[in-house]
N, C-alpha and C positions, 0 to 999 in steps of 0.2 A: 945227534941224540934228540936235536931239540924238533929236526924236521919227524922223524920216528912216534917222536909222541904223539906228534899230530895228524900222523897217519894212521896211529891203533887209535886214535880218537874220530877214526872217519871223516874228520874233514879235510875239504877237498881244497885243492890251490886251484886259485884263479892265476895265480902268478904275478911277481912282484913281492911276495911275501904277503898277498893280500886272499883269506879263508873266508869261507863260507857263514865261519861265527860271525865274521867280522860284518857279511853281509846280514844275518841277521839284528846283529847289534844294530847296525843304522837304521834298518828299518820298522823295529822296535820305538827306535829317537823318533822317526818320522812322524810314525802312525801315534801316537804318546804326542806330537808339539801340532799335530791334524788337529786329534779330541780338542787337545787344549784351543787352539783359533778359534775353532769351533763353538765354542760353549758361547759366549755372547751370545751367537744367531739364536739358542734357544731361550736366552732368558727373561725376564717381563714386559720391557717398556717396548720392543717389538709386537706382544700381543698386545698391547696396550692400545698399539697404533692402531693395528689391525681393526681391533672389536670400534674405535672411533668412525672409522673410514664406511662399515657397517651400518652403524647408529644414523651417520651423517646420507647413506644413500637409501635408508628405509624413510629418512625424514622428509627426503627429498622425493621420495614415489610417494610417500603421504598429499604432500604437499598440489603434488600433480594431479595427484584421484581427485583431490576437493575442488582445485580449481577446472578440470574436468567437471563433474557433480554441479559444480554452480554454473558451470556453461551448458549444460543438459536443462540445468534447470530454468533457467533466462530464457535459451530460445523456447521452451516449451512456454512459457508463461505469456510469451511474447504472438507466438503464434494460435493462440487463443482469441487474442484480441480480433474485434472486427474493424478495417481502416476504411474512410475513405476520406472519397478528394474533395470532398464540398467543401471547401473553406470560405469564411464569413468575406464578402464583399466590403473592407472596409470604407472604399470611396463612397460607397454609399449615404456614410454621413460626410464624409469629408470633401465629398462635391458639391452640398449645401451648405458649405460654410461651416459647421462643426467639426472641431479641433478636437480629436480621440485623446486623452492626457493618458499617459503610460512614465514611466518610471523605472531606471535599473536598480534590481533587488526586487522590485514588487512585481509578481506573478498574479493574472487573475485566468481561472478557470470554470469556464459556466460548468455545473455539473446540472443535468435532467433526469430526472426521475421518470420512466418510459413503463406508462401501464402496455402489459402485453394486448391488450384488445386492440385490434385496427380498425379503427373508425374513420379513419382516412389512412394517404399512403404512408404516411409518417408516423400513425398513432397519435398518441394523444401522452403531453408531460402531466402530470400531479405533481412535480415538485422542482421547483429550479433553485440552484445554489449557487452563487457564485462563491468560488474557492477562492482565498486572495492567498498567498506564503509570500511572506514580508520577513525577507533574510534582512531587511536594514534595522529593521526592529525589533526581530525576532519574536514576530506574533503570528499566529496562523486565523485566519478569519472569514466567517462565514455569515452571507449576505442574502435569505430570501425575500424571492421577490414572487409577491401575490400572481398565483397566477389571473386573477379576475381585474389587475390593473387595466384602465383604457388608455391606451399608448397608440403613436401612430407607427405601424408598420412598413414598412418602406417598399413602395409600390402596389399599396391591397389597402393603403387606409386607415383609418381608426378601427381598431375591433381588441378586445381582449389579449393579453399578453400569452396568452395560451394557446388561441389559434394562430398566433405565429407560427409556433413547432408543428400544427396539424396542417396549417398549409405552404410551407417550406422545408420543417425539419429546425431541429438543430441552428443550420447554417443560420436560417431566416428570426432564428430566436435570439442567434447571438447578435446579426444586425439592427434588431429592434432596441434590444439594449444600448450597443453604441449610439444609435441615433438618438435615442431620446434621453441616454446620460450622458455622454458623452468621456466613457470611458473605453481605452482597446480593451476587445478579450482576446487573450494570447493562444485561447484554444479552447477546446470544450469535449465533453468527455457525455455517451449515454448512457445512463447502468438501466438495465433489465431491474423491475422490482424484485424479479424471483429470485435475483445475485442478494441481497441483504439475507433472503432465508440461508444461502448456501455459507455466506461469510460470518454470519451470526451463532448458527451451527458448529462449522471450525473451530471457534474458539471455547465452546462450551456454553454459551449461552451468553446475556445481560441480566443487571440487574438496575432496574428502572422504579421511579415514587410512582405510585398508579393512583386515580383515586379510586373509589367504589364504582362510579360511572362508568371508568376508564375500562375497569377488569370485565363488567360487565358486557362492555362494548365489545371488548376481544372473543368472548365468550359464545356472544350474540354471533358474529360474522365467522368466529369457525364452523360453527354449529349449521349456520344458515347455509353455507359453500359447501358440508358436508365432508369436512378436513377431518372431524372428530363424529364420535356416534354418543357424548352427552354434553346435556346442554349447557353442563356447569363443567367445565374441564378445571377452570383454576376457582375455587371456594373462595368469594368474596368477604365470607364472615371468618375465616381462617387467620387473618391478620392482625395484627397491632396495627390501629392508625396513628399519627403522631401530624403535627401544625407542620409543614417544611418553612423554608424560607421565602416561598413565596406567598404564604399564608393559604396554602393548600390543606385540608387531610386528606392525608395519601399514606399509602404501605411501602414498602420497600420490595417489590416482587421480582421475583426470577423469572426471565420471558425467554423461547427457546426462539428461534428463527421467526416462525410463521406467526407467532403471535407478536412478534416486534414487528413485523410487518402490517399486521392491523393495527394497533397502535400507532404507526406512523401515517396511517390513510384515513386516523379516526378524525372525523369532523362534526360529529353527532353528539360525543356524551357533553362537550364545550358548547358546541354550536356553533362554528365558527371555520373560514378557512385562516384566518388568524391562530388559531388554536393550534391547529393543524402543522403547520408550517413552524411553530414553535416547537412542537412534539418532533418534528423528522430535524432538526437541530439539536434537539435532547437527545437523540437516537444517533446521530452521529460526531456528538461531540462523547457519547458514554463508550460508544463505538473508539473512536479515536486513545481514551484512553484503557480500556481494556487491553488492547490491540499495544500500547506504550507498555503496560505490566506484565505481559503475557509473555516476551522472549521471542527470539528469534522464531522458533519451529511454529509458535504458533501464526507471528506475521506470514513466515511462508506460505504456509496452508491457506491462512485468508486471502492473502495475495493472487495465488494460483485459484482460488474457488472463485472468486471476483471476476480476473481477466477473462473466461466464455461468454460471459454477460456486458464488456464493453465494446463500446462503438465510438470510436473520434475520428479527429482528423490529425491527430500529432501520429510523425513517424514512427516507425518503431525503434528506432536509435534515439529520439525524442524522447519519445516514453519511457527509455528505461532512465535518460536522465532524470526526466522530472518525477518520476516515480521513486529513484532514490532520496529527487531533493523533498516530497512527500514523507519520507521513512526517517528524516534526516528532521521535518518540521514537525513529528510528533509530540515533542519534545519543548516547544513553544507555547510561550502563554497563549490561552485560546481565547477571542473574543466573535462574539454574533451579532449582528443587526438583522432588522427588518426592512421594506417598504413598499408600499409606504407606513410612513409613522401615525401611530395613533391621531394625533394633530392637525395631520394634513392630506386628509382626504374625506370626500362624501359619496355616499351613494347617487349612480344615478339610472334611470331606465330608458333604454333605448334597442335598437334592432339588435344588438348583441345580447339584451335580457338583463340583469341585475349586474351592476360592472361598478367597479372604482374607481372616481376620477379623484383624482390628484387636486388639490385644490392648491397651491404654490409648487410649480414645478421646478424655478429656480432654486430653491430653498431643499426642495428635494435632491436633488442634483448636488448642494454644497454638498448637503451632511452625506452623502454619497462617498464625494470623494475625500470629505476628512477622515470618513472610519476608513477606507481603503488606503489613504497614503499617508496619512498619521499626520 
């Protein structure tokens, strides 16, 4: 009876006593305890992982672009620069008995100021700087020196500190200094004047104390170069003047490139290359910190407008250290000197024309190397 039933029920014998329901039934269990295994693989802390592993290799191609981007951006800054191999002869002093004093931590950099006009093969400096960066002290320090000083040249003489660079360059400027300070220069650096209009630009401009002479004189020499078509570009009488601290009246004016650049070459509305050489120290110490409040993008830009217009002898693996360790001394107390000092020197005249001897050169030479090594 009982086999009967289950054959008007259609199902079939596998044999054994074992039907067809029965293969359904298990495979019902099967596919019912599948689902169930199953469900973990879809539930959150799996996509959880997922969406990490995502996050973590977008951060990491981020990562790659930028330090790609900043290797695009080095060599290109790098390959701007003009090098060469003239490096300063230091036996020069150091075969006459002068002992060069150098120091770890203190860095000095002759920086020249190179008018584009060739009046000989090297041109001609308007403005010499020594750069000191004193990581021992953490002070950044700038030291010009008169170009009209009479100093002895090495191999050419007594003449002016200026035709050093028009009759050697650089090299022969920087040996002139070791010999008669008797300090190493660890390298030296030439800017093109036209680089101050392109880096002054980049950031938006300066803003500088001028006096009434001052604006006048900027006014005058655009006008006269033909830079501008009136003769008043910046309105002298448009100001508040006020006493500064150095018992000047002066304005507080906004100067764009080109006019921070005459301002730095003004030697007329003072009268002086004393004056002068004060001014392209005001221009690079307002420089220095603008350049500190302005943020990375704007350094970069100056950075990059700059490097077409230089010329050294440090490598380019050199350069980008010490140009870090630059970016890194912005941030340092600033201090300037001159020389020579008010004190000790006089005028005198001879084949080289109106020139400045040193009257104690020992003394010169001390206070030298106290502002540079503390």
């Amino acid at each position: 009876m009982e086999n009967e039933k289950r054959m008007n029920n259609n199902n079939t014998d596998y044999g054994d006593g074992f039907y067809a329901e029965d293969i359904m039934s298990k495979r019902q269990r099967y596919v019912t305890a599948s689902v169930q295994s199953d469900a973990p693989r879809n539930n959150k802390p799996p996509k959880k992982k997922g969406k990490a592993k995502k996050i973590i290799v977008v951060i990491m191609i981020i990562i790659l672009l930028l330090i790609l981007a900043a290797g695009v951006y080095i060599i290109s800054v790098l390959s701007r620069v003009h090098y060469t191999r003239e490096y300063p002869d230091h036996t020069n002093a150091e075969k006459n008995g002068i002992t060069l004093r150098s120091e770890n931590g203190i860095e000095n950099i002759l920086i020249f100021g190179e008018d584009n006009r060739k009046d000989s093969e090297y041109g001609r400096s308007d403005s010499m700087i020594m750069l000191t960066i004193d990581k021992n002290h953490k002070v950044l320090k700038q030291t010009s020196f008169l170009r009209d000083i009479y100093l002895y040249i090495p191999d050419h003489g007594y003449n002016k500190l200026n035709s050093a660079f028009s009759i050697g360059g650089a090299k022969l400027a920087a040996e002139t200094i070791e010999y008669n300070f008797g300090i190493r220069i660890d390298d030296y650096i030439t800017i093109d004047f036209n680089s101050f209009t392109d880096i002054i630009d980049s950031i938006g401009g300066i803003d500088i104390e001028l006096t009434y002479d001052e604006i006048v004189y900027i006014n005058w020499q655009s006008y006269k170069n033909k830079q501008v078509t009136v003769e008043t570009e910046i309105d002298p009488d448009s100001f508040i003047y006020y006493i500064n601290s150095n018992e000047e009246n002066v304005a507080l004016v906004h100067l764009n490139g080109r006019q921070a650049l005459w301002y730095s070459r003004d030697r007329d509305s003072a009268g002086s290359d004393f004056d002068r050489t004060k001014r392209q120290r005001i221009l690079i110490d307002t420089l220095f910190t603008k350049l500190k409040n302005s943020g990375p993008i704007a350094l970069l830009k100056a950075v990059y407008s700059v490097s077409g217009y230089l010329t050294t002898d440090i490598s380019p693996i050199s350069l980008l250290g010490k140009g870090t360790d630059l970016i890194g001394a912005l941030k340092y107390e600033r201090k300037e000197n001159r020389l020579p000092a008010n004190d000790n020197y006089y005028d005198v005249y001879n084949d080289s024309g109106l020139a400045l001897q040193i009257a104690d050169e020992e003394l010169e030479k001390q206070r030298l190397h106290e502002f540079v090594f503390g």
